[in-house]
N, C-alpha and C positions, 0 to 999 in steps of 0.2 A: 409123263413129265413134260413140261411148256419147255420150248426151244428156246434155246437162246440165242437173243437177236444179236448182228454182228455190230461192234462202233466204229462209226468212221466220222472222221473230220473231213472238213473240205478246205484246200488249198485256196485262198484266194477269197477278198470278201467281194467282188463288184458284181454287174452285171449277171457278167456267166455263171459264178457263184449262184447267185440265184436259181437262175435255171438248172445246175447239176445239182439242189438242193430239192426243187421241184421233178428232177428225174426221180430221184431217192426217193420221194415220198408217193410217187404213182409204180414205184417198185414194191414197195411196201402194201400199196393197194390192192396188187395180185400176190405178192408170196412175203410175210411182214419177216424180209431179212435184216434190217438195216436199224440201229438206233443212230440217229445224226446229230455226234452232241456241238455240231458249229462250226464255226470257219477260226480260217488262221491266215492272218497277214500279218506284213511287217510295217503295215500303215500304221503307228500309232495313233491318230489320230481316230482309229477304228474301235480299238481296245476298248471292253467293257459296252461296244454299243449290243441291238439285235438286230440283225436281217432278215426278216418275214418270220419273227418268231424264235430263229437264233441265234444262241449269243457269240461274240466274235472273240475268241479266246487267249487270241494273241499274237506275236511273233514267232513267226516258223523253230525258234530254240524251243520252244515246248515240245517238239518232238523227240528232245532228248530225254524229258523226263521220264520215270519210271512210271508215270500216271500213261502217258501215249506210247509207250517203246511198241505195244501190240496191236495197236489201234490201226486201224485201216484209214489211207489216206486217199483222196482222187484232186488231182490238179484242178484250177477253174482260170486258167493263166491262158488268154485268148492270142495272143502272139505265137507263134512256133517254136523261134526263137528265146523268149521269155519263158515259154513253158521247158524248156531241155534244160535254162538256167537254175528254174526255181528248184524242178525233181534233182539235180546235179547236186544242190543244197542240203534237199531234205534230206540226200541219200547220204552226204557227208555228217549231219547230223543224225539219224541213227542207218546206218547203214542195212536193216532188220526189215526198214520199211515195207507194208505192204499196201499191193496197190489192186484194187479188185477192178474189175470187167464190169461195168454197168450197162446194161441192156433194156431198151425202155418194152415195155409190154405191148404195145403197138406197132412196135418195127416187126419190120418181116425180112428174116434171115436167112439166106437158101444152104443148103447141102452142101456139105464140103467148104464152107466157109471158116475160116481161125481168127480168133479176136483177142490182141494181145493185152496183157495186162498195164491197167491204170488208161482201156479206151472207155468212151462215155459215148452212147450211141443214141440219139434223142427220139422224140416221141415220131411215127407217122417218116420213118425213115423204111426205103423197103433196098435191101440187098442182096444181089441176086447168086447165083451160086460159083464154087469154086473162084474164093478170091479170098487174100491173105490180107489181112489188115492189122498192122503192128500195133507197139505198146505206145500208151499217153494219144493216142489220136481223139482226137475230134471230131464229128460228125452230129452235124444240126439237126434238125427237125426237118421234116419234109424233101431231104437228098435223098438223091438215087444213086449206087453202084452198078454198073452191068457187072458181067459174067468176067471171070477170069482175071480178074484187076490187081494190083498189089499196092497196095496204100503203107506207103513206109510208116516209121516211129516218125510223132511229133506232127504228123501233117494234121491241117483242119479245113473243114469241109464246112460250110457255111450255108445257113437255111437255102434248101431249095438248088442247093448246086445240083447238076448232073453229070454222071460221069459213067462213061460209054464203058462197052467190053473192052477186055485187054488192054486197058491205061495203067501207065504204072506212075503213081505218084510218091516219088523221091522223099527221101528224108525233109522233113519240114514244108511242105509245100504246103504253101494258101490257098485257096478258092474262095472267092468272093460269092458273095448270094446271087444266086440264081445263075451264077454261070454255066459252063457245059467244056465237058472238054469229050473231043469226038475220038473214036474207036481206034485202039492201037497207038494214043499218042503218050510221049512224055513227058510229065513235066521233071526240071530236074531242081535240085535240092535247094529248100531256102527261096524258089521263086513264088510270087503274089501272081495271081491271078486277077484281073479284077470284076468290079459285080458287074453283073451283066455278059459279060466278056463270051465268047467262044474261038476255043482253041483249036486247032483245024491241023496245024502242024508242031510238030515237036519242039518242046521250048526247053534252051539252056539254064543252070542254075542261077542264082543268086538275082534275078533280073526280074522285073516288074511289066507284065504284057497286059491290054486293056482293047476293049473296043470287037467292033464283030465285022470280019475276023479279028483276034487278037492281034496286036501287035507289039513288039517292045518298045518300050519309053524308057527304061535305065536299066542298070544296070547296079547292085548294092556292093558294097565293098565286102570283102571276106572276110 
């Protein structure tokens, strides 16, 4: 008997959309789990169009239908912030939702490592072992994890970031591309990293650090 492929909708029609569409379909390449029947925004101005072939289906209330009540859903909401908003939505509209673990076939994932549900982990990412990585995170193409790390719910990791042993990044935390945050540090919740940056000592929440070494320049309202 032919298996049956799972359907998932994707959250969000821009950019990153795209790219967790093209994760999907180099999943599909190694193990054909996935049928992808589209995106879902509440851009109207999107509705009825295609994005690289699919169609954008609509406003996140389609989740209530009894057509999606089973359907498997992944964020494509690049803010931290914005992404705990939108899952907070979908989950009020069907509260049922499920959120699957996408894993690209090039990353390399070490032992003892946990990947919470609705994370999306891109191509040419290598993560090294014993380290806890929550639900809805982000993680770009070409980042590094060390050993022993714990990457809260909601945080995104951004092509090429690198991130030492023993970092613990806080609920929603940014990392800009290509930055680095060095061994043992933390950043804490809701703070931006930015590109380029390396973080050298432990940075408080909600605050915006840049430059090498890092340093603060604001501070965001709670």
């Amino acid at each position: 008997m032919k298996k049956t492929k799972k359907e998932i909708v994707i959250i969000g029609a821009g950019g990153l959309g795209k790219g967790i569409a093209q994760l999907i379909k180099d999943i599909n390449h190694s193990t054909d789990t996935w049928e992808l029947l589209g995106f879902m925004d509440d851009d109207v101005k999107l509705a009825g169009k295609a994005i690289n072939g699919y169609p954008v289906l609509g406003k996140l209330e389609l989740l209530g239908e009894q057509r999606y009540r089973d359907v498997h859903t992944i964020s494509a909401i690049g803010n931290s912030e914005g992404r705990i908003h939108i899952i907070r939505k979908a989950r009020g509209i069907n509260p049922s939702m499920r959120t699957p673990t996408l894993v690209h076939p090039t990353a390399v994932v070490g032992d003892e490592t946990s990947i919470g549900e609705g994370t999306a982990i891109s191509a040419y990412t290598v993560i090294e072992a014993d380290n806890r990585i929550g639900e809805h995170v982000l993680v770009h193409f070409g980042s590094t994890i060390g050993h022993d790390c714990e990457i809260e719910d909601f945080s995104t990791i951004l092509p090429g970031a690198n991130v030492s042993g023993r970092v613990r990044l806080r609920i929603g935390s940014y990392l800009g591309t290509n930055s680095s945050v060095l061994p043992g540090v933390e950043v804490g919740p809701y703070s931006v990293v930015g590109a380029g940056a390396v973080v050298v000592r432990s940075l408080p929440g909600y605050c915006t650090a840049v430059g090498v070494p890092a340093k603060l320049i604001k501070y965001a309202k709670k």
